[in-house]
C-alpha positions as CSV (number, residue, x, y, z in Angstrom):
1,X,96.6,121.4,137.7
2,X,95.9,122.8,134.0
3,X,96.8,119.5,131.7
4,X,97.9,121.7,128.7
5,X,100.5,123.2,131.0
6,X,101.5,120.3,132.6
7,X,102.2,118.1,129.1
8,X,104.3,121.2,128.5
9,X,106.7,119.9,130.5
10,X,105.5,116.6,131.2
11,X,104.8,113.1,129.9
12,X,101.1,112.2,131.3
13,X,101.5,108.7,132.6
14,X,97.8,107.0,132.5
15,X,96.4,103.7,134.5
16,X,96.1,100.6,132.9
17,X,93.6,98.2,132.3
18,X,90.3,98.2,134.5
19,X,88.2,95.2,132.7
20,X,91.1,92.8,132.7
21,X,92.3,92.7,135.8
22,X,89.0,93.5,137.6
23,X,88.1,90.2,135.9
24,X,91.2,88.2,137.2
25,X,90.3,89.5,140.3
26,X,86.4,88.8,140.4
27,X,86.3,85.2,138.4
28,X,82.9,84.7,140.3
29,X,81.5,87.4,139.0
30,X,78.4,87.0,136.3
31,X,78.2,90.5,135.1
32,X,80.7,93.2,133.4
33,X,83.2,95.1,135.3
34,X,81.0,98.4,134.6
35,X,78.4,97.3,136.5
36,X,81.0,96.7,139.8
37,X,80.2,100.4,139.9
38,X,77.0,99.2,141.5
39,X,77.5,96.1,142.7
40,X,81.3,95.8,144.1
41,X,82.0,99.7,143.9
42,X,85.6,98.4,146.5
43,X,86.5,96.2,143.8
44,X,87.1,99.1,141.5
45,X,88.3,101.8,144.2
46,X,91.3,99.5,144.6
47,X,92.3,98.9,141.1
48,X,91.9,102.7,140.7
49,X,94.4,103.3,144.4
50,X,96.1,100.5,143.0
51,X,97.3,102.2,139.6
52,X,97.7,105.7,141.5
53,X,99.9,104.6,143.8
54,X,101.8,103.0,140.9
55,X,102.7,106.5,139.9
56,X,99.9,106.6,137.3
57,X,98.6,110.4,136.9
58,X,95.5,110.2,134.8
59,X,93.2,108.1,135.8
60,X,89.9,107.0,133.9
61,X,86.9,106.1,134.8
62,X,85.4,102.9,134.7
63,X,82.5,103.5,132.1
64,X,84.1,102.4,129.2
65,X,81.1,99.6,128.1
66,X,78.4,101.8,129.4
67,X,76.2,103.3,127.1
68,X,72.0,102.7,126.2
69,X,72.6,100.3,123.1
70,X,74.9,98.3,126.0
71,X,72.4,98.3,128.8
72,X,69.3,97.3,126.4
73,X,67.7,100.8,126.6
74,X,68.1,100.8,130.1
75,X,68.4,104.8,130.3
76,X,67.9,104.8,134.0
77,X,70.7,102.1,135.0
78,X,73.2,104.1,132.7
79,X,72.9,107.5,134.6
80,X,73.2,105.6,137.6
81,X,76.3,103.3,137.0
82,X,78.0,106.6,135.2
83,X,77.6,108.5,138.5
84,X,78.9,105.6,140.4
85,X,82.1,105.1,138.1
86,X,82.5,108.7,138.6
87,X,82.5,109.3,142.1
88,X,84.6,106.3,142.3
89,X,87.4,107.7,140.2
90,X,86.8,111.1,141.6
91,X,87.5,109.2,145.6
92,X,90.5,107.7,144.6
93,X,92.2,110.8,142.9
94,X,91.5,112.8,146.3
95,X,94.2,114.6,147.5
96,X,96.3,113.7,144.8
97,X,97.5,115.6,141.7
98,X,96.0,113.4,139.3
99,X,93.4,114.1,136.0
100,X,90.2,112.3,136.3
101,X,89.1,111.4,132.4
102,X,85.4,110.4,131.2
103,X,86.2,107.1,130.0
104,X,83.3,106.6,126.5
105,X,84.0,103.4,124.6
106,X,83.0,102.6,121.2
107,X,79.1,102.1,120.7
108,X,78.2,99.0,118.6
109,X,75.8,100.0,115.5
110,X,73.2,97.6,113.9
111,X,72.3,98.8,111.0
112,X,72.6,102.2,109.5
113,X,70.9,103.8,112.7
114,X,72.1,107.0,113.8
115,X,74.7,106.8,117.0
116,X,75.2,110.4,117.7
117,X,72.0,110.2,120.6
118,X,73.5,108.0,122.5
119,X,77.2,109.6,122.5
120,X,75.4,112.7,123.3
121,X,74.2,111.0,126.3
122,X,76.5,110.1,127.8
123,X,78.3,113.6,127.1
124,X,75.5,115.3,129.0
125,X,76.2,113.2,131.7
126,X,79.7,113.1,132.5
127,X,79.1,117.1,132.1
128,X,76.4,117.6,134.5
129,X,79.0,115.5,137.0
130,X,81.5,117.5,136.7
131,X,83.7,116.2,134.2
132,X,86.5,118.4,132.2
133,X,88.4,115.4,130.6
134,X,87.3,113.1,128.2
135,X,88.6,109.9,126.7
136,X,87.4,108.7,123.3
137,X,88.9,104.9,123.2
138,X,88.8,102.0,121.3
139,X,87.3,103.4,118.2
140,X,88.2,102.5,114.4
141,X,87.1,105.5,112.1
142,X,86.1,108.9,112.8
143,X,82.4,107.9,113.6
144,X,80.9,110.4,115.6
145,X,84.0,111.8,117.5
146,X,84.3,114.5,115.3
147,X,80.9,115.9,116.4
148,X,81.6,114.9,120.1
149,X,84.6,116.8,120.2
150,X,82.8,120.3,118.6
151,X,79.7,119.4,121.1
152,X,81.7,119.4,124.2
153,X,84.1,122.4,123.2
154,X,80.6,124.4,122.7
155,X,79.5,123.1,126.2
156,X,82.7,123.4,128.0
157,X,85.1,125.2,126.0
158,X,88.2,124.3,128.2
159,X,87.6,120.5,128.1
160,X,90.3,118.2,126.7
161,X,89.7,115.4,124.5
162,X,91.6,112.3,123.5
163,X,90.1,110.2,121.1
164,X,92.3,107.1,120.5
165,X,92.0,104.0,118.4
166,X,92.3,100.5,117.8
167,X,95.4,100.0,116.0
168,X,96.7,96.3,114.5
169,X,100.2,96.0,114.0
170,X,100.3,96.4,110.3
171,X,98.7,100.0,111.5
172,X,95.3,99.9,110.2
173,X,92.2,99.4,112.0
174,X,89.5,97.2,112.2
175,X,87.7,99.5,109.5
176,X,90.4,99.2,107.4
177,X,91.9,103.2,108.0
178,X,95.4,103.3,108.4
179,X,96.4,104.8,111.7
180,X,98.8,107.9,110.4
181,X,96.1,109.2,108.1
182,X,93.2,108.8,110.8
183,X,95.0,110.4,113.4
184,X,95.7,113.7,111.5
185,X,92.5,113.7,109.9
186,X,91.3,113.7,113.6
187,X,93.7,116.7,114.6
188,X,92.9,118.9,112.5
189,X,88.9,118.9,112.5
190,X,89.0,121.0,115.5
191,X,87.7,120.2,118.9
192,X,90.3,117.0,119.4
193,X,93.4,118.0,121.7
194,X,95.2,114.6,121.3
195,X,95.3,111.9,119.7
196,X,96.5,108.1,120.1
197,X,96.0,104.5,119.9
198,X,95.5,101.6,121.8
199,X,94.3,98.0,122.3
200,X,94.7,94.9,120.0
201,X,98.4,95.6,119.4
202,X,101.4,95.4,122.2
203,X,103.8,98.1,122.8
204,X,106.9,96.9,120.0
205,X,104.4,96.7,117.0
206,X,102.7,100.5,118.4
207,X,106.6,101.9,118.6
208,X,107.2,100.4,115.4
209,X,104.6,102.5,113.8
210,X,105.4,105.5,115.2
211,X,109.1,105.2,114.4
212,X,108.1,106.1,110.9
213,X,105.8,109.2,111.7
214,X,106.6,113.3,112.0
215,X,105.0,114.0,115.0
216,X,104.8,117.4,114.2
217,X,101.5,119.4,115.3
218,X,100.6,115.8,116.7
219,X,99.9,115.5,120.8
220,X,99.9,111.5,120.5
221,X,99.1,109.1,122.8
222,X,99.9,105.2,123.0
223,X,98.4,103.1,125.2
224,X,99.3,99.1,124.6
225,X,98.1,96.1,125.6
226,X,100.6,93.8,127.5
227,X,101.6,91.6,124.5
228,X,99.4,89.2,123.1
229,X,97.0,87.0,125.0
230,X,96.6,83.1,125.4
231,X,94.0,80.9,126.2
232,X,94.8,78.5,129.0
233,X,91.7,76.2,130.5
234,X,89.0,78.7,128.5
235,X,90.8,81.9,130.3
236,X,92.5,84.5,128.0
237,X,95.5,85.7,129.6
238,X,98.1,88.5,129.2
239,X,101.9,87.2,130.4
240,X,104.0,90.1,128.4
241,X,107.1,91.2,130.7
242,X,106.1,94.4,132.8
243,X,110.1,95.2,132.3
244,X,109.9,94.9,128.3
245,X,106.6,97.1,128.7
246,X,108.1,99.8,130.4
247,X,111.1,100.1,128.0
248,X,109.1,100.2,124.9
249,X,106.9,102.7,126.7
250,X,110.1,104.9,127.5
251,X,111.2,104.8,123.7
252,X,108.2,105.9,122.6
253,X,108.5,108.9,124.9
254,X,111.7,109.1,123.0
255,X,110.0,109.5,119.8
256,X,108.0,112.3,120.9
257,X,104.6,110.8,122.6
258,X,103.3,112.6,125.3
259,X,101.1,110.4,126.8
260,X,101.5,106.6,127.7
261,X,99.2,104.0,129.4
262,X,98.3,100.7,129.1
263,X,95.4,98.3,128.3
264,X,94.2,95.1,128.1
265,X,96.3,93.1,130.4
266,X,98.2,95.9,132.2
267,X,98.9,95.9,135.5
268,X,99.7,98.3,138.0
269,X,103.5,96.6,137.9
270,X,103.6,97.9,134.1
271,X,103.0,101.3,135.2
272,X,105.5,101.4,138.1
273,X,107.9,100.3,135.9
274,X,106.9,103.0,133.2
275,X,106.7,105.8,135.6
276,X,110.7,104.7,137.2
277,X,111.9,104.6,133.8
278,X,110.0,108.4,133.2
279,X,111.8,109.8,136.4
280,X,114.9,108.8,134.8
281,X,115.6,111.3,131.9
282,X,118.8,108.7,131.0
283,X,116.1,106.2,130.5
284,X,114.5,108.0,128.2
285,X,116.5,106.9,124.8
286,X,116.1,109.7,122.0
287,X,114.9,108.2,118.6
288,X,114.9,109.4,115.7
289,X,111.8,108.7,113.2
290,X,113.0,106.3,109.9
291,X,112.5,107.9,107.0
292,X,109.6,106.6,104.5
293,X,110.5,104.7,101.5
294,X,110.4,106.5,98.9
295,X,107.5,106.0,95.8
296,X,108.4,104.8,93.0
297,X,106.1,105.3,89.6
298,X,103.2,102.1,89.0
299,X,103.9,100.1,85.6
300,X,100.8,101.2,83.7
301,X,97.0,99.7,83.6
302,X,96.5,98.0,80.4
303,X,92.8,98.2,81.0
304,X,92.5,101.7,82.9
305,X,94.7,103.3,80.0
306,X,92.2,102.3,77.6
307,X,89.6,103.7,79.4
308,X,91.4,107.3,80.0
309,X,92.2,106.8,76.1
310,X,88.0,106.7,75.1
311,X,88.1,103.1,73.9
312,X,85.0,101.5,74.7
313,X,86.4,98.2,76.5
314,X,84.8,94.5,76.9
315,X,84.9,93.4,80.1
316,X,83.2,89.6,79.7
317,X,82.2,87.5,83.6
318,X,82.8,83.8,83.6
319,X,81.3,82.1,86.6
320,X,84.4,80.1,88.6
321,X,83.8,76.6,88.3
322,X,81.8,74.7,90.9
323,X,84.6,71.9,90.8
324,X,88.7,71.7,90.3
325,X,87.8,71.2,86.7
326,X,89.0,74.3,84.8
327,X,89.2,73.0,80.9
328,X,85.6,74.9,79.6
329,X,86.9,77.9,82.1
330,X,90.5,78.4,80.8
331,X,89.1,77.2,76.9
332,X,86.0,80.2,77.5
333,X,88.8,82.8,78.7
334,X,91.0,82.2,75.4
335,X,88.3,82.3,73.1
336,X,86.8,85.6,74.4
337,X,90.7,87.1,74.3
338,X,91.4,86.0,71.4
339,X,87.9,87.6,70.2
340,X,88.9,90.8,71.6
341,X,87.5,91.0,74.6
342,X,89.7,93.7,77.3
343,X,89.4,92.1,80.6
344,X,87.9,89.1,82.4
345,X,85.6,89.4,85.1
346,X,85.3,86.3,88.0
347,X,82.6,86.5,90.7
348,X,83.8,85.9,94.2
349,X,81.3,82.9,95.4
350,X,78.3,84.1,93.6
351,X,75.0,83.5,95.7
352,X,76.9,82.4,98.7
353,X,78.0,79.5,97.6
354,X,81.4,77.9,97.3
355,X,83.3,78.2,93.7
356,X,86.9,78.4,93.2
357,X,88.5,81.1,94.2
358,X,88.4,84.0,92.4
359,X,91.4,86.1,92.9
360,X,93.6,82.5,92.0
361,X,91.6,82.6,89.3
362,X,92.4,85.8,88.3
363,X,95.9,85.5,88.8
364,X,96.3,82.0,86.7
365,X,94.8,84.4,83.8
366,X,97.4,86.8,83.9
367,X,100.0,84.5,84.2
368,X,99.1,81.8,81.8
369,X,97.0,83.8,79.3
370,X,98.1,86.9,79.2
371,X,94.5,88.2,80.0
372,X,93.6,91.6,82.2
373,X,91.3,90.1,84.7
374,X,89.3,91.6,87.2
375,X,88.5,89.5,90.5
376,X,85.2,90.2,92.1
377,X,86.2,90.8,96.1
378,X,83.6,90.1,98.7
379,X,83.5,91.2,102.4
380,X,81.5,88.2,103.3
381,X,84.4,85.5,104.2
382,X,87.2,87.5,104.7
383,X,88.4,89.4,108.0
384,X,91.0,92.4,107.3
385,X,94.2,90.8,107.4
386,X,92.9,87.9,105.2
387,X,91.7,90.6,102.5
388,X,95.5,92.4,102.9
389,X,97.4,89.3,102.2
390,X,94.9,88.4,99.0
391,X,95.5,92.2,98.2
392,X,99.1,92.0,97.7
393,X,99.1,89.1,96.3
394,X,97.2,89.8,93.3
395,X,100.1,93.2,93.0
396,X,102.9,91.0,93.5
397,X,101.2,88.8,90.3
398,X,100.2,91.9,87.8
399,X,96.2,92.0,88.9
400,X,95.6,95.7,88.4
401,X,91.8,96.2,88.9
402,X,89.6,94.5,91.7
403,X,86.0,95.0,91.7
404,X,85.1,95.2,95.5
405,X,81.3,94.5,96.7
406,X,79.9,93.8,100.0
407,X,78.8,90.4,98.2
408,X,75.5,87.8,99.0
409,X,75.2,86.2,102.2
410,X,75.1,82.5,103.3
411,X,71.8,81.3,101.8
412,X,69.9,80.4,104.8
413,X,69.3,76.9,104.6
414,X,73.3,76.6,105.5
415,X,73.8,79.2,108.1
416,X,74.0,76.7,110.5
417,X,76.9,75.2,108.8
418,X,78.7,78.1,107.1
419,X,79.3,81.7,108.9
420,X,79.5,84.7,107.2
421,X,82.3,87.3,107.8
422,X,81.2,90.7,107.1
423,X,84.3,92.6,108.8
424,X,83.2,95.3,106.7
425,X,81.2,96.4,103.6
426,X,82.6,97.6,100.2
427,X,82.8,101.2,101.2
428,X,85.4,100.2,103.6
429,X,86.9,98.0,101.9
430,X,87.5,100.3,98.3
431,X,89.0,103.2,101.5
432,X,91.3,100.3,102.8
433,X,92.4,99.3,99.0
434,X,92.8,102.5,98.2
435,X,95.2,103.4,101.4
436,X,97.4,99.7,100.4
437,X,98.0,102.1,96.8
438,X,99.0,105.1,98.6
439,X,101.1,103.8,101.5
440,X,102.4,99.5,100.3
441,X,101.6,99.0,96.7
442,X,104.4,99.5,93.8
443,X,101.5,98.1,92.0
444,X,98.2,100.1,93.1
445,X,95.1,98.9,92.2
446,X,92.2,100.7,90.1
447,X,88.9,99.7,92.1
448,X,85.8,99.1,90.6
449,X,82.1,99.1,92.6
450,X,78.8,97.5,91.7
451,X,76.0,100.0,90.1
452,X,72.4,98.3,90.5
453,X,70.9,100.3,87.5
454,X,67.5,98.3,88.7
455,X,67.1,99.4,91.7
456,X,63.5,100.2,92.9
457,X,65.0,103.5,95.1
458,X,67.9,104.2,92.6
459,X,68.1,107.6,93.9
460,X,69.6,105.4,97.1
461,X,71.6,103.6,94.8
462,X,73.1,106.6,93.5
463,X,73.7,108.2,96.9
464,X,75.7,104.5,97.7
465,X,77.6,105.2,94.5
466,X,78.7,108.9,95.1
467,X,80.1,107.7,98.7
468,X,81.9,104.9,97.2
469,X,83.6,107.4,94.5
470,X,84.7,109.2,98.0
471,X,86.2,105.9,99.5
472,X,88.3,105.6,96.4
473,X,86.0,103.3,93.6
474,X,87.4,105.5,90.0
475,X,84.3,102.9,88.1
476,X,81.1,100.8,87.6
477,X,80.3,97.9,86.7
478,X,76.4,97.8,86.2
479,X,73.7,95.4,86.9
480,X,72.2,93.8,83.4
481,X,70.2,96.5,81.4
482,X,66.8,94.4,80.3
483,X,64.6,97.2,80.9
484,X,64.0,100.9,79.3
485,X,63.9,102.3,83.2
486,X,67.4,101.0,83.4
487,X,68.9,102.5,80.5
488,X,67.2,105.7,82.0
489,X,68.8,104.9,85.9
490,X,72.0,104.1,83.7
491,X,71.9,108.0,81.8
492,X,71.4,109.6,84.8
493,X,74.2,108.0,86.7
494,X,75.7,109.1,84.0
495,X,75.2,112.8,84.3
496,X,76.0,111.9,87.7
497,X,79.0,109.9,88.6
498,X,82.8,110.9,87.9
499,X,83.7,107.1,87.3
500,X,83.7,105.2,84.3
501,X,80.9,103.2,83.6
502,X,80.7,99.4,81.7
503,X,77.1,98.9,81.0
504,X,75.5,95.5,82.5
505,X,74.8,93.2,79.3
506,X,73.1,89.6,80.1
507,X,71.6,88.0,77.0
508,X,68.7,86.1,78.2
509,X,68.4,83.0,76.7
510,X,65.3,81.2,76.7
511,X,61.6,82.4,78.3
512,X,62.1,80.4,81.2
513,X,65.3,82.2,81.9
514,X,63.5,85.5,81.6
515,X,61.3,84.4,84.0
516,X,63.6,82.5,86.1
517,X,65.7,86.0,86.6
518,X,62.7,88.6,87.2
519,X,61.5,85.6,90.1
520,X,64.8,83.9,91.7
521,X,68.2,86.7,90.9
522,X,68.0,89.9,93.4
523,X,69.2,93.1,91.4
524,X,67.5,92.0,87.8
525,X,64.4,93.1,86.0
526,X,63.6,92.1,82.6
527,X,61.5,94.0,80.5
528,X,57.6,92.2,80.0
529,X,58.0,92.9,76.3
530,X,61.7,91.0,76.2
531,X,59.8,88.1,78.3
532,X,56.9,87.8,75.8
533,X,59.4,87.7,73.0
534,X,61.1,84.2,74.0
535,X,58.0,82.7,74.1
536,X,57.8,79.0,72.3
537,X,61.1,80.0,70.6
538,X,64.1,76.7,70.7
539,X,67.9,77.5,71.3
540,X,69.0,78.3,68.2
541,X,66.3,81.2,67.9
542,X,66.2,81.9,71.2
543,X,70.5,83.0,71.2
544,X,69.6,84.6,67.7
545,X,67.3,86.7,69.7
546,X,69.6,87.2,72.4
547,X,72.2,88.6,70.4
548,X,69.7,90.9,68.6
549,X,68.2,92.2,72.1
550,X,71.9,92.2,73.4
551,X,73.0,95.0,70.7
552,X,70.1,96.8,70.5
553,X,70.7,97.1,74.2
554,X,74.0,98.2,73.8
555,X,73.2,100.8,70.7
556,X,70.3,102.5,73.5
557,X,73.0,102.5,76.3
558,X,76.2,103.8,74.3
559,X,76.1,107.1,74.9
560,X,76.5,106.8,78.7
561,X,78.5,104.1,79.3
562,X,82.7,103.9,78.8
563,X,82.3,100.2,77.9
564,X,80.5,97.4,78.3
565,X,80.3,94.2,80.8
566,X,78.8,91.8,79.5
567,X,77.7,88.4,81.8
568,X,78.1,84.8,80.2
569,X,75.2,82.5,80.8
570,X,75.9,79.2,81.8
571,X,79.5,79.1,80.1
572,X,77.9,79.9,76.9
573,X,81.1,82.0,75.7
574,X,80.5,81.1,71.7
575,X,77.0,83.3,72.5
576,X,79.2,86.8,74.1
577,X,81.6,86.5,71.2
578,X,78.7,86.7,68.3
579,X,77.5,89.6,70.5
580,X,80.5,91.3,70.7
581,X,80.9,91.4,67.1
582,X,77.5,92.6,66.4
583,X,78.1,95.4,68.7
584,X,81.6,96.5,66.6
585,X,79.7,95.6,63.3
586,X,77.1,98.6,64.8
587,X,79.4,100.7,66.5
């Protein structure tokens, strides 16, 4: 059979899951289904029979954990269980009119190593077997796939590829893409022949999506998992109706899909049921997609509008207090309002360790004080739906601008104790804020990334900040200036960047906090000659200093900069507002 002929006419029923019920199946087993290949190939010829004689006609393969990263380098023991899981699936289609798919899971990166080798492996292998189908499952972003599908269409031009994703119910992935947008971005780079989603959701929250979509141009697939699982006695287990399954299954055939399966937790019953209710062109209820809301225009940006108006803005950080006491807090914010500065700026945990939170914070500002505030947002302690919910609740209360940052780990002495998150890193994060604007927010956010005008390789730096403007960040907020190699970094990011910029200011305040920053605080560098000027000096000559170095700082860095940020040491607010009005004074 040609599959572009026969989803012409037909809906292409897939099998369901392979690792899930191979491991109800084989609880004494010590190793993963994959390897069954090898060691209990008759444990996976029946599950594959199994699904077939359920009615299923695509069938895949059962490599989807296999790959060198996987295996520990094991290059040899990969070629060998891929030919296994091959002939396995290619036995139990025999003398049936079923598609045989390459079944290539998602391969888990450490680091910022290149993946594309070991996609390309695998590729080359499934070729050299035989292979004309390919299944790209699992995934959250783009990744490689995009290349994998233009690889295999130059190899074997009249292959077909489905790459398919991980999809939660609020249709975004784990990378924080929303699903509609991924999937046509997918489409249309050439090479992909469908496109789909399955895993981590069940079949209502999937046809929910798609109930909203224009499937036009789009051959989609949707492959659930039985419900939701629960743990019973350490076990995870799948008890969603095969029944319910099937008539989900049957809608979204309604809605225009064109291929159905399952995943985790399927069974063959779920795809009997699915393929009786497909014979059954009764049972197959035409729906038609909801319309979209419709947009409706954002209140304006107090802080954004003065930026597009070429007012240079203060943007002034206060530390959150260690402790519920908020009285030097709330008294600092007020004073520095009421002195003029434009926004407030609250770190998110700085150094790891636990403050109060900033996005309350930032909220109780707006509210009370009438302040623009701008919450620092980490990817350290958050998973995705945790940084969603924060996300629209700062909307709902008037927060306008987040400044999103991967953030510091868990010092190490704590570890132990306290676990770090790290669902993503700030790249994905500004791409998922800035989907929330286009797709949920009446309120969208403007989104704000770090600058590290210190950096040793800022050329790295810069790089980091030119992909961020492509995830969505519109401006900077710099690391302190101390140095004159900074407020070169800071001219040529400058020349380089289409964001606005609000140039890092941290008066330093004594010698030993000069030295103190250059030894102990990552991402500062003060100047030798600023050090040597604190020397033997006392406080009140030391913050006379500070406010001269301060505005000198912020005369040399004017030209480049939209505004400027400027850091509060130890609560010493009284300090940023004699700065501020030295700066004006010079301006």
């Amino acid at each position: 059979m040609d599959i572009r002929s026969y989803l012409t006419d037909h809906i292409l029923l897939f099998d369901g899951a392979m690792g899930t019920l191979w491991a109800a199946r084989n609880r004494d087993a010590d190793f993963p289904c994959e390897l069954a290949n090898l060691r209990r190939p008759e444990s996976v010829t029946e599950i594959h029979c199994a699904y077939l004689d359920a009615g299923a006609k695509a069938l895949k393969t059962n490599t989807f954990a296999l790959n060198a990263p996987a295996l520990g380098g094991d290059h040899a023991l990969l070629r060998e269980a891929v030919a296994a899981g091959w002939e396995l699936a290619q036995s139990a289609a025999a003398g049936r009119e079923v598609f045989v798919f390459a079944d290539i899971g998602p391969i888990s990166q450490t680091g910022e190593e290149d993946l594309w080798p070991h996609y390309q492996e695998l590729i080359d292998l499934f070729l050299t077997l035989g292979a004309e189908h390919f299944l790209f499952e699992t995934h959250s972003a783009e990744g490689c796939l995009p290349q994998a599908a233009a690889y295999l269409k130059a190899r074997r031009p009249e292959s077909f590829v489905l790459c398919s994703f991980a999809v939660q119910p609020d249709g975004y992935t784990q990378d924080g893409q929303r699903s509609e947008a991924l999937l046509r971005r997918l489409s249309r780079c050439g090479g992909v022949d469908a496109v789909g989603m399955n895993c981590v959701s069940g079949a209502y929250h999937l046809r929910r999506l798609v109930e909203h979509w224009n499937l036009d141009g789009l051959c989609l697939s949707v492959m659930p998992n039985a419900g939701y699982p629960v743990v019973v006695n350490r076990r995870t287990l799948y008890d969603g109706d095969p029944a319910y399954f099937a008539l989900q299954l049957s809608e979204l055939a309604g809605l225009g899909a064109r291929i159905l399966g399952g995943c985790c937790g399927t069974t063959p019953e779920h795809i009997a049921r699915t393929a009786q209710l497909l014979k059954r062109p009764a049972a197959v209820r035409r729906v038609t997609p909801k319309a979209a809301p419709r947009p409706t225009a954002p209140p304006p940006n107090r802080l954004w509008d003065k930026l597009e108006a070429g007012k240079k803005v203060f943007a002034v950080e206060l530390d959150p207090p260690k402790t519920a006491d908020l009285g030097k807090f709330m008294a600092g914010a007020w004073t520095l309002k009421s002195a003029g500065a434009d926004a407030i700026t609250i770190a998110d945990c700085p150094i790891g360790r636990a403050r109060m939170d900033s996005s309350l914070l930032a909220c109780k500002l707006r509210r009370e004080l009438g302040i623009d505030p701008i919450p620092h947002m980490t990817c350290r302690d958050r998973n995705l739906n945790a940084t969603k919910a924060l996300l629209l609740g700062l909307s709902v209360e008037g927060v306008d601008n987040v400044l999103v940052v991967t953030g510091d780990p868990i010092p190490t002495a704590e570890r132990d104790e306290v676990k770090s998150v790290f669902n993503f890193h700030s790249r994905k994060l500004a791409a998922f804020v800035r989907e929330l604007n286009r797709t949920e927010l009446e309120r969208p956010f403007r989104i704000y990334g770090a600058l590290n005008v210190n950096a040793r390789n800022f050329a790295a730096e810069l790089d980091r900040a030119k992909k961020k403007e492509e995830s969505g960040v519109t401006g900077f907020l710099t690391q302190p200036v101390l140095s004159p190699e900074a407020v070169e970094n800071l001219e040529l990011a400058h020349r380089s960047l289409r964001g606005r910029i609000l140039g890092g200011i941290l008066p330093v305040v004594s010698h030993r906090n000069a030295c103190f920053m250059n030894s102990e605080i990552a991402g500062i560098t003060v100047a030798q000659s600023i050090v040597e000027r604190y020397e033997g000096l006392d406080r009140e000559r030391a913050e006379a200093l500070a406010v001269e170095i301060s505005t000198e700082i912020a005369g040399q860095i004017a030209p480049f900069v939209d505004g400027y940020y400027l850091m509060t040491p130890f609560l010493r607010y009284a300090l940023i507002v004699r700065i501020m009005e030295e700066i004006r004074r010079r301006a």
